[in-house]
C-alpha positions as CSV (number, residue, x, y, z in Angstrom):
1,X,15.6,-2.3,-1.9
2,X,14.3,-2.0,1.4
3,X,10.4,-2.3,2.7
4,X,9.2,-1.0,6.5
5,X,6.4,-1.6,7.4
6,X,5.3,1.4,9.4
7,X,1.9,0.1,10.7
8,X,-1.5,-0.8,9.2
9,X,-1.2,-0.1,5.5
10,X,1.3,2.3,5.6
11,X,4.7,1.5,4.0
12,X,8.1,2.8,3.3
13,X,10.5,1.9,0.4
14,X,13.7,3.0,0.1
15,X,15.8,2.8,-2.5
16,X,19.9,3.4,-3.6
17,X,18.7,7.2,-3.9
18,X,15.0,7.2,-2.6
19,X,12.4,7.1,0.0
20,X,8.5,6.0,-1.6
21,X,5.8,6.0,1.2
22,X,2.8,4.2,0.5
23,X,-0.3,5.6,2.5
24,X,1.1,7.2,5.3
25,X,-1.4,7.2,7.8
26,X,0.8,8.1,10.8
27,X,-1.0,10.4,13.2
28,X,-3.8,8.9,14.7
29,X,-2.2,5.1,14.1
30,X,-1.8,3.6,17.6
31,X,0.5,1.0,15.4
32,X,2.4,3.9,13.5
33,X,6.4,3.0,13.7
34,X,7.4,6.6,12.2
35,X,6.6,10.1,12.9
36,X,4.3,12.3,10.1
37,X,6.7,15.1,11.0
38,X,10.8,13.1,10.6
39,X,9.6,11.0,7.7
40,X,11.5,10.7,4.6
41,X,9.8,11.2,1.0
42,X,10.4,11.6,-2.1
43,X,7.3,10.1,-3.5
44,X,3.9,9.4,-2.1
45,X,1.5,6.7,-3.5
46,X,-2.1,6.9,-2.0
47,X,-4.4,3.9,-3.0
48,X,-7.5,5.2,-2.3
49,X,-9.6,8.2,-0.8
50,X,-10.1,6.5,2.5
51,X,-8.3,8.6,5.6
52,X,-6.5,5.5,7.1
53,X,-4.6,5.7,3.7
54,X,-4.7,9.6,2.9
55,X,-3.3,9.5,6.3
56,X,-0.7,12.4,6.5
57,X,-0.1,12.8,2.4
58,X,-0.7,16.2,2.5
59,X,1.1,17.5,5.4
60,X,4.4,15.4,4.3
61,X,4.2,16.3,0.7
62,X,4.3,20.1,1.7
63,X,7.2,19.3,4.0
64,X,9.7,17.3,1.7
65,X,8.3,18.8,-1.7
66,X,7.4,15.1,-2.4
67,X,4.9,14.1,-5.6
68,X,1.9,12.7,-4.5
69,X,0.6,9.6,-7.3
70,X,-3.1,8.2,-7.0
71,X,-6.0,7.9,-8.7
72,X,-7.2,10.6,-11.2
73,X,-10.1,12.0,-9.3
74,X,-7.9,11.9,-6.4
75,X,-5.1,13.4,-7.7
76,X,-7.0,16.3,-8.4
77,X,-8.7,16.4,-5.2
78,X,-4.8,16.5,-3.4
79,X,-3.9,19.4,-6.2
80,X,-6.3,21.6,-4.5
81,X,-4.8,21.2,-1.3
82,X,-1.6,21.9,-2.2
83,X,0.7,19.4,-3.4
84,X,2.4,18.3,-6.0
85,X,0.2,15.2,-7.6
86,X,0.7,13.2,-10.5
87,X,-2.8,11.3,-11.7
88,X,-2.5,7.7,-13.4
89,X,-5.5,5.4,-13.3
90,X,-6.5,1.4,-13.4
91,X,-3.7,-0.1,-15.9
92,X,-1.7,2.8,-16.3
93,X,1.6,2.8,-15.4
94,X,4.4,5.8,-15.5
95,X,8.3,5.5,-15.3
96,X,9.7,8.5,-12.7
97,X,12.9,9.1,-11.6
98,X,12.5,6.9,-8.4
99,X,10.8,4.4,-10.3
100,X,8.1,2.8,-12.5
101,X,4.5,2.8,-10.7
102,X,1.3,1.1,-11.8
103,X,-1.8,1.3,-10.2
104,X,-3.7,-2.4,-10.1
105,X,-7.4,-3.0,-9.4
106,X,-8.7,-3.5,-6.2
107,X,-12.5,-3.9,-4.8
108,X,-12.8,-1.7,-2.3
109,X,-14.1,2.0,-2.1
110,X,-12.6,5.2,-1.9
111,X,-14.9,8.1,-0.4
112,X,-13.2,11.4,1.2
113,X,-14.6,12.2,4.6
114,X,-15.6,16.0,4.4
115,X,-17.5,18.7,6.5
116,X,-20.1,17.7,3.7
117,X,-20.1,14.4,4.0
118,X,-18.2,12.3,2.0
119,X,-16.6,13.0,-1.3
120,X,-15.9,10.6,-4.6
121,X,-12.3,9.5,-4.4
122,X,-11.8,7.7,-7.4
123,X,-11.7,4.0,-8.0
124,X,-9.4,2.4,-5.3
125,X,-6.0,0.8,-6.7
126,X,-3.5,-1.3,-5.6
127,X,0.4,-0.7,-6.5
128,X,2.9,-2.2,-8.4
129,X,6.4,0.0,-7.5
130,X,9.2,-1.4,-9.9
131,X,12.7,0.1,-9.2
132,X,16.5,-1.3,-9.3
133,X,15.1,-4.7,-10.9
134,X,12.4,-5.5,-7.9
135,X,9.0,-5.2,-7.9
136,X,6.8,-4.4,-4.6
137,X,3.2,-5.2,-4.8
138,X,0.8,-3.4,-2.2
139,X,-2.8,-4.3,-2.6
140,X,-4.0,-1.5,-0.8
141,X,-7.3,-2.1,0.6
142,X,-9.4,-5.2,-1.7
143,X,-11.3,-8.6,-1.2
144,X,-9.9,-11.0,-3.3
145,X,-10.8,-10.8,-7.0
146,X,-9.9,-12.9,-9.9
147,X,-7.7,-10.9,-11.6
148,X,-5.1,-11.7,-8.9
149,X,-4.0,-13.9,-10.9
150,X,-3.4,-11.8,-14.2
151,X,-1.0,-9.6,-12.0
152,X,0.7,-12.5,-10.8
153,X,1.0,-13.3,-14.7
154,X,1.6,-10.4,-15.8
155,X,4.7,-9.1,-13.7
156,X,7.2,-10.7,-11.5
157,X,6.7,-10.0,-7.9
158,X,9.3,-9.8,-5.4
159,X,7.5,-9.2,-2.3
160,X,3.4,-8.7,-2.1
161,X,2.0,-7.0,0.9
162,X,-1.3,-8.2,1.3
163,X,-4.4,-7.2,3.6
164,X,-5.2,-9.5,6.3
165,X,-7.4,-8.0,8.6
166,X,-10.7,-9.2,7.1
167,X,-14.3,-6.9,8.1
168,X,-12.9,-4.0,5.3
169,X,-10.7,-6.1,3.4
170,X,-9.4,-9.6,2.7
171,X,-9.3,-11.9,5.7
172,X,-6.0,-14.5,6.2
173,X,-7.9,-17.7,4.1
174,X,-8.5,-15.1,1.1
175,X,-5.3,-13.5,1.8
176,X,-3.9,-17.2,1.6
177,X,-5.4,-17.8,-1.8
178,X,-3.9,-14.3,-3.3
179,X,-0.8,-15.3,-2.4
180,X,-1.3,-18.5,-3.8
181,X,-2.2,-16.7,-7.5
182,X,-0.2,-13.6,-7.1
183,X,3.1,-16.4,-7.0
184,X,5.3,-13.5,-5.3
185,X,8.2,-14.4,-4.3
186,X,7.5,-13.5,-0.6
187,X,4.5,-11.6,1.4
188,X,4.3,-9.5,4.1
189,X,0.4,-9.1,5.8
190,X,-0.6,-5.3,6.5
191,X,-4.1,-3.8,7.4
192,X,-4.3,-5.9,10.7
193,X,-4.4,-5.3,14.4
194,X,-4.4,-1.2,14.4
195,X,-7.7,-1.3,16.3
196,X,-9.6,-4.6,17.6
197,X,-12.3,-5.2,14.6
198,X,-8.8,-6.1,12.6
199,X,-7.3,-8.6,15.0
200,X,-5.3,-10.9,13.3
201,X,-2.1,-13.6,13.8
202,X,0.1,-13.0,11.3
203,X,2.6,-15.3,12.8
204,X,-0.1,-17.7,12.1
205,X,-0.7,-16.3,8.6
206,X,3.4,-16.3,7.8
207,X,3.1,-20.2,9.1
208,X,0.1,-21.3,6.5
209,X,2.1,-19.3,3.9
210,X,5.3,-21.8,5.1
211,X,2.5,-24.9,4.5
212,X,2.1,-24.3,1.2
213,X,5.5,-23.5,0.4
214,X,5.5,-19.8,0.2
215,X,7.7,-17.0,2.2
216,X,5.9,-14.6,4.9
217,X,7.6,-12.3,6.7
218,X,5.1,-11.2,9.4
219,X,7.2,-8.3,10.5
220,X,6.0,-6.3,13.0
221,X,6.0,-2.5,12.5
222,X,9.1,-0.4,12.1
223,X,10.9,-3.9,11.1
224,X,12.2,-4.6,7.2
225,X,12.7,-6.9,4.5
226,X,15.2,-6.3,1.7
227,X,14.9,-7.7,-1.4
């Protein structure tokens, strides 16, 4: 299995037969390493209602015919503009043909920006993508919470891409500690440096990570990790 990271929280996974993007916020990301318009999908998995995760769902769903999985009350919300979307919520888990996915809590929020202001997205999730015996973690946007370390308990985690940016999410010393009770096997930080309030070093994360015996892989985007 191979992970990209395609700049701030947006991911790509690709499998023997599949391509899974995880919030493609593309256009408009001065980090993005892909284009909204060549990307591959077979599957997209939104974490929350925010746009810098929403990114360009709809416009590559209705290009590549691609299911859309979120939240419920987002799921709906993406129905009506079009695409394909398939709702789960926190704890449930499905098994598609590209894989298993189960959404995760996360402690963040989730409104829809609107000509009316903004509109309820749902409870905000993070990811667990299980496919050809691997499991991916993406936290999608959350503080630290607890319950870290039921998931890290609960299911074996290859790789964990965490949120390191801190201001909106988890900040490298929380980010640190997740790791710590998440016990993945190795973590890659995401949701830093796309625009100066989420300046971060994640060479200097990866090297904390090293301290305390743990993997990071502060790739940079449009580079990979297989697992």
């Amino acid at each position: 299995m191979k992970i990209t990271y395609l700049g701030h929280a947006a991911t790509a996974i690709e499998t023997e037969r599949h391509h899974i993007l995880i919030d493609p916020f593309l256009t408009g990301n001065p980090t993005a390493a892909a284009s909204a318009d060549e990307v591959q999908a077979d599957a997209i998995l939104i974490t929350h209602g925010h746009s810098d995760h929403i990114g360009d769902a709809v416009a590559i769903a209705k290009r590549t015919g691609a299911k859309v999985i979120t939240n419920f009350e987002l799921a709906v919300w993406l129905s009506k503009q079009g695409v394909d979307a398939h709702p789960l919520h926190l704890g449930g888990a499905h098994e598609f043909d590209f894989g298993k996915v189960k959404l995760t809590l996360a402690f963040h929020g989730s409104g829809i920006e609107s000509e009316n202001g903004l509109v309820y997205g749902g409870n905000p999730a993070g990811v667990l993508f299980t496919a050809e015996g691997k499991t991916v973690y993406h936290a999608g946007d959350t503080g630290l919470f607890g319950d870290m370390k039921v998931i890290g308990e609960r299911h074996a985690i290859d790789l964990a891409l965490l949120p390191i940016g801190d201001n909106f999410t988890m900040g490298p010393d929380d980010a640190l500690v997740a790791a710590e009770w998440l016990g993945a096997k190795a973590v890659v930080p995401i949701h830093y440096n796309t625009f100066p309030l989420l300046a971060q070093d994640a060479d200097k994360f990866a090297a904390r990570l090293r301290e305390k015996g743990m993997v990071g892989y502060p790739i940079k985007p449009g580079e990979s990790v297989t697992i």
